[in-house]
N, C-alpha and C positions, 0 to 999 in steps of 0.2 A: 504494500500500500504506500502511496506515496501523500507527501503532505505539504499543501502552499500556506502561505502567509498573504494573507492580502490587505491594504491597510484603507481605510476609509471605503471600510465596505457597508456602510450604513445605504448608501443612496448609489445612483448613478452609475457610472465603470465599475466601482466594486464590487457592487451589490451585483450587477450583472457578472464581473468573473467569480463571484462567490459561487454561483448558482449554476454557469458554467464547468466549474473546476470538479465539482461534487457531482455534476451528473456524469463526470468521466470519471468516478469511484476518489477521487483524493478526499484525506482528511482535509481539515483545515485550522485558521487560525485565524479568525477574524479581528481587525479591529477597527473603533472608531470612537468618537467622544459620547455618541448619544445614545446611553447603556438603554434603552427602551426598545430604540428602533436595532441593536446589534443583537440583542436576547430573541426578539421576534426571529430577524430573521433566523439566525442561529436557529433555534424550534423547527423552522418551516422546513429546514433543508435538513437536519435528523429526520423530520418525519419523511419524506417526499424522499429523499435519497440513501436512506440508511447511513450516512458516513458519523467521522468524528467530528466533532466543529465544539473548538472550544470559543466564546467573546470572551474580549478581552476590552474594557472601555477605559481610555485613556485621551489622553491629548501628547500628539507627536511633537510638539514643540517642548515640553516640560521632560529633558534630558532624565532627568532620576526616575520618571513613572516607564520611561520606555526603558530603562534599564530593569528595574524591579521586575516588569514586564515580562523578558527572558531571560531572567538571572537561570532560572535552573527549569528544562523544561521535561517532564518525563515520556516515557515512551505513549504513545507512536510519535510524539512533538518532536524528540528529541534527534531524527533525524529531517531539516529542513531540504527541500527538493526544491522550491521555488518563493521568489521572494517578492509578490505585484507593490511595490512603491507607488499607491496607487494617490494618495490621500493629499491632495494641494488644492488653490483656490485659487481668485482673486477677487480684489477688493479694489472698488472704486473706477473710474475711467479719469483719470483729472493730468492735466499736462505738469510737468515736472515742480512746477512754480507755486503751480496751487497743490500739489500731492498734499497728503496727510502724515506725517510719518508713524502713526498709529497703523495704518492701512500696509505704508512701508513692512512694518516689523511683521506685521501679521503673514504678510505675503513670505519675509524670506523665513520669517521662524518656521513655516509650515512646509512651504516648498523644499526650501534649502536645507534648514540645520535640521529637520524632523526627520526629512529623509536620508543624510545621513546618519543623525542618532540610530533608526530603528536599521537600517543597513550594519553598520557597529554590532548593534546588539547582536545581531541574527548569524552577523558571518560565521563566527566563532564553531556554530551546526554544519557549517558547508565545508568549512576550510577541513575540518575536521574528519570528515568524506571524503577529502579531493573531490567533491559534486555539488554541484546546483546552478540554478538559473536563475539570475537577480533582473528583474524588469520592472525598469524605471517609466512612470507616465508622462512623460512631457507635454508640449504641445508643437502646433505649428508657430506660437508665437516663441519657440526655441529655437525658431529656424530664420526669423523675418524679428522686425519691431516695425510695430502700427503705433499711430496719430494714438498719442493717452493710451499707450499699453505699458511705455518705459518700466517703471518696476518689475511689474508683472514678465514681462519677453526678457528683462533683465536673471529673473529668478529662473524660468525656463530655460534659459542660453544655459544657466547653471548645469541644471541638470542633463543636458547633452554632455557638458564639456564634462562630470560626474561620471557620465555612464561609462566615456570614451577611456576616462583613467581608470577606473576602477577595472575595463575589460584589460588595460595593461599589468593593471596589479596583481588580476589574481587569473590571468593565464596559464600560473603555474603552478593553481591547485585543479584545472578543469573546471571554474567554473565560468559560464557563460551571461554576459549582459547584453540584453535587446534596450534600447530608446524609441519607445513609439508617440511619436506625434499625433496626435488627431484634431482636425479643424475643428468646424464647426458641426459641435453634436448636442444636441436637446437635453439635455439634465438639470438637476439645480445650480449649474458652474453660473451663470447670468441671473438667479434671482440671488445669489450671493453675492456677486458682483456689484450688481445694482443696489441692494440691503434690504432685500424685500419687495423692491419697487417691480410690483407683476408682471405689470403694463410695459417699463421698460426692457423689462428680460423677456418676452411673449416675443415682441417686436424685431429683438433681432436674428427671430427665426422665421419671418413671414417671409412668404413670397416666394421661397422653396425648400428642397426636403433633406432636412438636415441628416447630420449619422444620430442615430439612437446610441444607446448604452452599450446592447449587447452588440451592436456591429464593432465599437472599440472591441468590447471583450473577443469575442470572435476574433478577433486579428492576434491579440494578447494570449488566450489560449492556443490558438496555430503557432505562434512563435516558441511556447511552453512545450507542444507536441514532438516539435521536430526530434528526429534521432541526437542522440549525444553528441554527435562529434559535427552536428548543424550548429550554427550561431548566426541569427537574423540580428546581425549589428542596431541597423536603425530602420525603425516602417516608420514612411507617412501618410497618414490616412483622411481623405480628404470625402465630403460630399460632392458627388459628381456635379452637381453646379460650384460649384468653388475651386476659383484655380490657384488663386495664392490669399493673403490676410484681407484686401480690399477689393477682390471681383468676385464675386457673385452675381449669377444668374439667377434674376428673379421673374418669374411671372409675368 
């Protein structure tokens, strides 16, 4: 049996590779901050797929909770096969001037330092194997910087350039790191953004047909499938009306 870790599996990409991962028999490790909705799902996918699924509710930004987290993991935990860095946001659209640096911190504590705290934590299961598959959720604004995206493509770039070292550093325990990008896809990523505001995150998915949740995950489990000695560096994953961060075809 094999066993991923997936992080910010409350909602959205995770919550759809949670449900992906488990219907191809893995245990699991879920986590996220909001112990309600991580216990639910957690239940659903025990019941619906027989596997392990432990929650685990924390916040990635708080170094010592993600430590505590996997200080000591017992069996089947304790050998990690895949690791979805799934768990980032962003906040706010405002040009450099006006930023928040409230918004600032939020963005790199999560994207950045969270993902690799919980990275840190987990290696230690992999290295220990010479095995596993770390895949990192980027975007495409990790690839491009748009009008009021600055922090945010700032924190993304991050995580490219993250994935790219880390696939140098631990080549020589076999384990493998994917970066996948994906445009524009319909989850809570833009009512978060926005802070609520419906109307503005509804909006900038009119007019044509965004990626859903499970088409990320879908791409996220193919790259988790491949044979051992396959490594999908980087996917980017776009909605076929979108050709780069500013054209889209609408309607």
């Amino acid at each position: 049996m094999s066993t991923a870790i997936i992080t910010g599996a409350s909602s959205g990409f995770g919550k759809a590779c949670a449900q992906l991962f488990a219907q191809n028999g893995y245990d699991l490790i879920l986590t996220a901050r909001r112990a309600d909705r991580l216990e639910a799902l957690a239940e659903e996918i025990r019941n619906e797929y027989k596997v392990t699924v432990l929650a685990k509710a924390f916040d990635i930004r708080e170094k010592a909770s993600v430590v505590a987290a996997f200080a000591s993991m017992d069996a089947p935990f304790n050998k990690i096969d895949v690791l979805v860095n799934n768990a980032g946001l962003a906040v706010g659209m405002n040009t450099i001037d006006n930023g928040l640096t409230d918004d600032w911190d939020r963005m790199i504590d999560t994207n950045v330092k969270g993902l690799l705290y919980v990275t840190k934590a987990v290696l230690p299961y992999m290295t220990a194997n010479n095995s596993g598959h770390i895949i990192n959720v980027g975007s495409l604004a990790g690839l491009e910087v748009y009008p009021n995206g600055n922090v945010y493509c700032a924190s993304k770039h991050a995580v490219k350039a993250l994935s790219k070292g880390m696939r140098i550093d631990l080549v020589q325990y076999g384990i493998r790191v994917t970066n996948i990008s994906p445009g524009l896809a319909e989850t809570e990523f833009s009512i978060v953004r926005f802070k609520g505001d419906e109307d503005k995150a509804s909006a900038v998915y009119e007019g044509f047909e965004p990626l859903t949740a499970m088409d990320v995950a879908e791409v996220i489990w193919f790259a988790a499938s491949r044979p051992a000695h396959v490594n999908l560096e980087e996917i980017t994953i776009l909605p076929t009306a979108q050709a780069d961060s500013r054209t889209v075809k609408k309607n």
